[in-house]
C-alpha positions in Angstrom: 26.5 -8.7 -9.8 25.6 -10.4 -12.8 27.0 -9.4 -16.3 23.9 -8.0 -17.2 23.1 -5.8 -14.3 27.3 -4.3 -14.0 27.1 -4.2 -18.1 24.3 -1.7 -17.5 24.5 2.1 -17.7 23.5 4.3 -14.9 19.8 5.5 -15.8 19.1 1.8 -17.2 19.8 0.4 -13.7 17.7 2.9 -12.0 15.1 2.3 -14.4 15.3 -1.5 -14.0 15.1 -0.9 -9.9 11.8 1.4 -10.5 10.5 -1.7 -12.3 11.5 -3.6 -9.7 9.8 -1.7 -6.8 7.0 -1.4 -9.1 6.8 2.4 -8.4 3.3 3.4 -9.7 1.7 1.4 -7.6 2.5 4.3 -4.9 -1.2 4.9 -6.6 -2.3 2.5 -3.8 -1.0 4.6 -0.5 -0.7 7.8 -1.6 -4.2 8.7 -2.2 -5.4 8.0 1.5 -2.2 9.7 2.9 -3.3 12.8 0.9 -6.7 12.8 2.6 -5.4 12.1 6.1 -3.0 15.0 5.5 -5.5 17.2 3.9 -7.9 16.6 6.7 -5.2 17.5 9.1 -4.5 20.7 7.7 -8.4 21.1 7.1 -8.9 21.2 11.3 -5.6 22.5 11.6 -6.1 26.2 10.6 -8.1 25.0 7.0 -4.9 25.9 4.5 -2.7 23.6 2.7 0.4 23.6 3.5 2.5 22.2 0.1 5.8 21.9 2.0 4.6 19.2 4.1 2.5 17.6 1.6 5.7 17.4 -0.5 7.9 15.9 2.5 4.9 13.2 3.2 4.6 12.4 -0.2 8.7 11.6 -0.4 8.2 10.2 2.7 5.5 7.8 1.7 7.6 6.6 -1.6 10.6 6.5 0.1 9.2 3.5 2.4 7.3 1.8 0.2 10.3 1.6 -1.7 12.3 0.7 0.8 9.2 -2.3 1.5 9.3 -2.8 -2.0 12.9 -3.6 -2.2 13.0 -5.6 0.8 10.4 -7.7 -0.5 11.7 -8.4 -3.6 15.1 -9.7 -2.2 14.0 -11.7 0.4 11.6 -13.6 -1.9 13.8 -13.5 -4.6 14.4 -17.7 -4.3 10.2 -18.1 -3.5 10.1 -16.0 -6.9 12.4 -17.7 -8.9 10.0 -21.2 -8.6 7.3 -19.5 -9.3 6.2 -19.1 -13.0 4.1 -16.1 -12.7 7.1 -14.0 -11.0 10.4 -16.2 -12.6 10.8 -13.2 -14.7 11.3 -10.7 -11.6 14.2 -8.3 -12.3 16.5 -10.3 -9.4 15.6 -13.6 -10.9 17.3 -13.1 -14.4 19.9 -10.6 -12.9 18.4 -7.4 -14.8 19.1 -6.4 -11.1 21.5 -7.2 -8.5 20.8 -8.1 -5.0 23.5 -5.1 -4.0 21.8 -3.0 -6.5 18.9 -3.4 -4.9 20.0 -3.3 -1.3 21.9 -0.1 -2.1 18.4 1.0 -4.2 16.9 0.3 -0.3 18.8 2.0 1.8 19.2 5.0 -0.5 15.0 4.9 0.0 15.4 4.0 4.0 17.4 7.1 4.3 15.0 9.1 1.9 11.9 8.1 4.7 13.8 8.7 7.4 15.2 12.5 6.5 11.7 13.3 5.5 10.4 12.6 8.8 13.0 14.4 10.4 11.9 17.5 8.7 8.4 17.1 9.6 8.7 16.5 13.0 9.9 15.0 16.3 7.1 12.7 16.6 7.4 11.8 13.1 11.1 10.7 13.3 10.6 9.2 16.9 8.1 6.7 15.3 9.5 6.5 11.6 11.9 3.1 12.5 8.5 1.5 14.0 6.8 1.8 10.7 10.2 0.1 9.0 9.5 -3.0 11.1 6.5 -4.7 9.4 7.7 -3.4 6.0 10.7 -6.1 6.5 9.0 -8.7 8.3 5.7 -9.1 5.6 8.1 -10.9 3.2 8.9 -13.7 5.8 5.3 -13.7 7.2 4.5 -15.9 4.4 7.2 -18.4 5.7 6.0 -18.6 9.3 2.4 -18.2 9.1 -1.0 -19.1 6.7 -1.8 -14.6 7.4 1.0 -12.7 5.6 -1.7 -10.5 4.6 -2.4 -9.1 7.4 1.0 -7.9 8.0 0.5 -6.4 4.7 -2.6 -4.8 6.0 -0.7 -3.9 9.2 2.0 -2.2 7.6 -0.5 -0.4 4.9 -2.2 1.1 7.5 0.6 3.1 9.0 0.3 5.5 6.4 -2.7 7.4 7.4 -1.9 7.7 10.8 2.1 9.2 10.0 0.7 11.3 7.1 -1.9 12.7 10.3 1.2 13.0 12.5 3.1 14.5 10.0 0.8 17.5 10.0 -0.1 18.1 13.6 2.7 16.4 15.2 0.0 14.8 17.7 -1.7 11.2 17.8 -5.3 11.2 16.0 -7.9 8.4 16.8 -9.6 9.7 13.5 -6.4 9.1 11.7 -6.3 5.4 13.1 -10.0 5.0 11.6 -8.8 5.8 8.1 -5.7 3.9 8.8 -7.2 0.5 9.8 -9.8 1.1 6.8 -7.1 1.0 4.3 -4.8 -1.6 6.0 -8.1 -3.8 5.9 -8.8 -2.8 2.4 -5.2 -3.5 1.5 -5.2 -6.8 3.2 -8.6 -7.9 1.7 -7.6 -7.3 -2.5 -4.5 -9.3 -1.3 -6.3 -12.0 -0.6 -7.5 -11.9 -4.1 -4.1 -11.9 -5.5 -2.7 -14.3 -3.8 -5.3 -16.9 -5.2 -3.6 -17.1 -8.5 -0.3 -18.5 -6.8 -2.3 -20.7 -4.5 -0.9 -24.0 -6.5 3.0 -22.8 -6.4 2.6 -21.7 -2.8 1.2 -25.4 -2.3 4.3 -26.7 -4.1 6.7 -24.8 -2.2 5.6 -24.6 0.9 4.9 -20.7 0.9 2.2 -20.2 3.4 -1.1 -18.1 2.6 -4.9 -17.8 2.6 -5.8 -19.6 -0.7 -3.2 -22.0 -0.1 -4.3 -23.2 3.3 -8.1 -22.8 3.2 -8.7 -22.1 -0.8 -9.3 -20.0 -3.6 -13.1 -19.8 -2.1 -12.2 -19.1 1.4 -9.5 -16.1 0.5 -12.6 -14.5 -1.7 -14.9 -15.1 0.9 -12.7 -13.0 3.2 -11.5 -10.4 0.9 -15.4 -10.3 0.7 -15.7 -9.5 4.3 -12.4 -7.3 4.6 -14.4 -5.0 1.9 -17.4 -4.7 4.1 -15.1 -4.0 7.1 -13.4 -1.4 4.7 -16.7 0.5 4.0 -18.0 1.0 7.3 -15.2 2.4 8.7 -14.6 4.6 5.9 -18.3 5.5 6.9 -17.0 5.9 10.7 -14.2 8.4 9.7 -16.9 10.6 7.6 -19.0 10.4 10.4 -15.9 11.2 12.8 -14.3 14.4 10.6 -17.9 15.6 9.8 -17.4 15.1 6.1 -19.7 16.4 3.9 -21.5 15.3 0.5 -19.0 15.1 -1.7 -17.1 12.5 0.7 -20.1 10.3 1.2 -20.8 10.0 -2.2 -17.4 8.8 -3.3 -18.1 6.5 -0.4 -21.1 5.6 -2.5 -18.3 5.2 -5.5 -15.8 2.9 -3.5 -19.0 0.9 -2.6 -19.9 0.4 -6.1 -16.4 -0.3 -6.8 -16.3 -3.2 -4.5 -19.3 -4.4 -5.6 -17.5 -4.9 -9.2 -14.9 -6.4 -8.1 -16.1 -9.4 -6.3 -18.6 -9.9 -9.1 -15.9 -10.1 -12.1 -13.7 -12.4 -9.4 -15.1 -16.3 -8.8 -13.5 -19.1 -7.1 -13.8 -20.5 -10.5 -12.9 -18.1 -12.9 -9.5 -15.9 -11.8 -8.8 -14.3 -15.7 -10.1 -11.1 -14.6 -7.9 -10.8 -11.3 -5.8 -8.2 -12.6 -8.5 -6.0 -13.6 -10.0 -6.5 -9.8 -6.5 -5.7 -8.4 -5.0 -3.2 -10.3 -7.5 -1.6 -12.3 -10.4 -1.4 -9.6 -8.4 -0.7 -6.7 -6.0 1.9 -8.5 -9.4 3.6 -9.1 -10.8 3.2 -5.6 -7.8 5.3 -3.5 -8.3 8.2 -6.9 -12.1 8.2 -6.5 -12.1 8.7 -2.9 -9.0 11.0 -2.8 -11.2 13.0 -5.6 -14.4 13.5 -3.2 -12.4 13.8 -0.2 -10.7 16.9 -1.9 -13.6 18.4 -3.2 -15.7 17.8 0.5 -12.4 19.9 2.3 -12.4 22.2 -0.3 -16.2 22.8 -0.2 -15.9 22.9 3.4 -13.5 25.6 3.6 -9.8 24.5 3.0 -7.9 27.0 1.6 -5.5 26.5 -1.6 
């Protein structure tokens, strides 16, 4: 542990580890876990059932936490060449590697005791959906499509947020799922583009490193499209109403905007596209979704 990081009092270390797992970016996940679950409970017996939603909310943070974590230790060398991400908490020793290991267990453990509470399915397949959480950070080391273990991983949550409700297997759930795990994989694309000339220098495998900056838009491009029409196959699927199609119409638009303020040759809007755009995407869509089940008939 680095003088820093021991020299630091309790709640400064766990805010330093929050900053680390960048915890609001749960922003991402949450919302399409939210309408898998509410969905669920919609054909279920149309209430909402807040104890669940509670245990797959903690569920959801606890492994994307735990991802987070992982992610960060593993490419914590990787990071420290980089100039975009030398400043990382485990770079300059704000945090230490056992604070952080310690920081992912303690969020392993949080996943894994939610999911036991939900249900035997749910805890009989929670260690499957740990596996692609620790192997995305040495996908960049082995092959030139890290992202779509990213995607891979992403789309998990759907499909255990469904489970978590119903305790059964849902082929609707797995629409929503590979719709966000697409989604998820595409906008990575597009940030991976500004590390494309460090990757190059290092060796780190990726889109934008191996084909370009043009190719990796060009398929975050086609991932979005992907995105939408299955998003347009689970409305289709669950019988959604208006409200859900027209924050379809929403998300659509929102793509749209993104790839337009995002050009091979002009990356100094990136952040806005990632963060800003597709922060506001899973809210919008989470929004309608609600207001669709609730005009539909699901009960507060």
């Amino acid at each position: 542990m680095s003088a820093s990081a021991a020299a630091m009092p309790g709640p400064g270390r766990t805010k330093a580890f929050l900053k680390l797992v960048m915890i609001e970016h749960s922003v991402f996940a949450l919302p399409f876990a939210y309408i898998a679950s509410l969905t669920a409970m919609f054909q279920l017996d149309k209430n909402i059932h807040w104890g669940r939603l509670l245990l797959v909310t903690i569920a959801m943070v606890g492994l994307r936490t735990f991802a987070m974590a992982c992610n960060r230790i593993i490419d914590r060398e990787i990071d420290a060449r980089n100039p975009r991400t030398a400043g990382r908490e485990l770079v300059t020793g704000v945090v230490s590697v056992k604070s952080a290991w310690t920081g992912a267990l303690i969020a392993v453990v949080v996943f894994l005791g939610a999911a036991a509470a939900l249900n035997p399915l749910c805890l009989a397949l929670a260690p499957i959906a740990v596996i692609p959480m620790v192997v995305y950070p040495y996908g960049k080391r082995f092959t030139n499509f890290p992202h779509a273990i990213l995607g891979l991983a992403q789309a998990m949550g759907p499909v255990g947020a469904w489970i978590a409700i119903t305790g059964q297997w849902s082929w609707d759930a797995v629409i929503l799922g590979l719709a966000v795990g697409i989604w998820i994989g595409g906008f990575d694309l597009i940030f991976a583009c500004q590390d494309v000339d460090a990757d190059r220098a290092h060796g780190v495998l990726s889109v934008p490193a191996r084909f370009g900056v043009a190719a990796a838009l060009y398929g975050a491009r086609a991932s979005h499209l992907v995105t939408a029409i299955l998003l347009a196959w689970y409305a289709l699927a669950t019988d959604a109403g208006v409200f859900f199609w027209t924050g379809l119409v929403i998300v659509a638009a929102a793509f749209l905007y993104e790839h337009t303020i995002v050009k091979p040759s002009d990356l100094s809007r990136l952040n806005r596209a990632f963060f800003t755009v597709n922060g506001f995407i899973g809210i919008a869509l989470f929004g309608c979704a609600l207001l669709d089940l609730l005009a539909r008939g699901l009960t507060v």
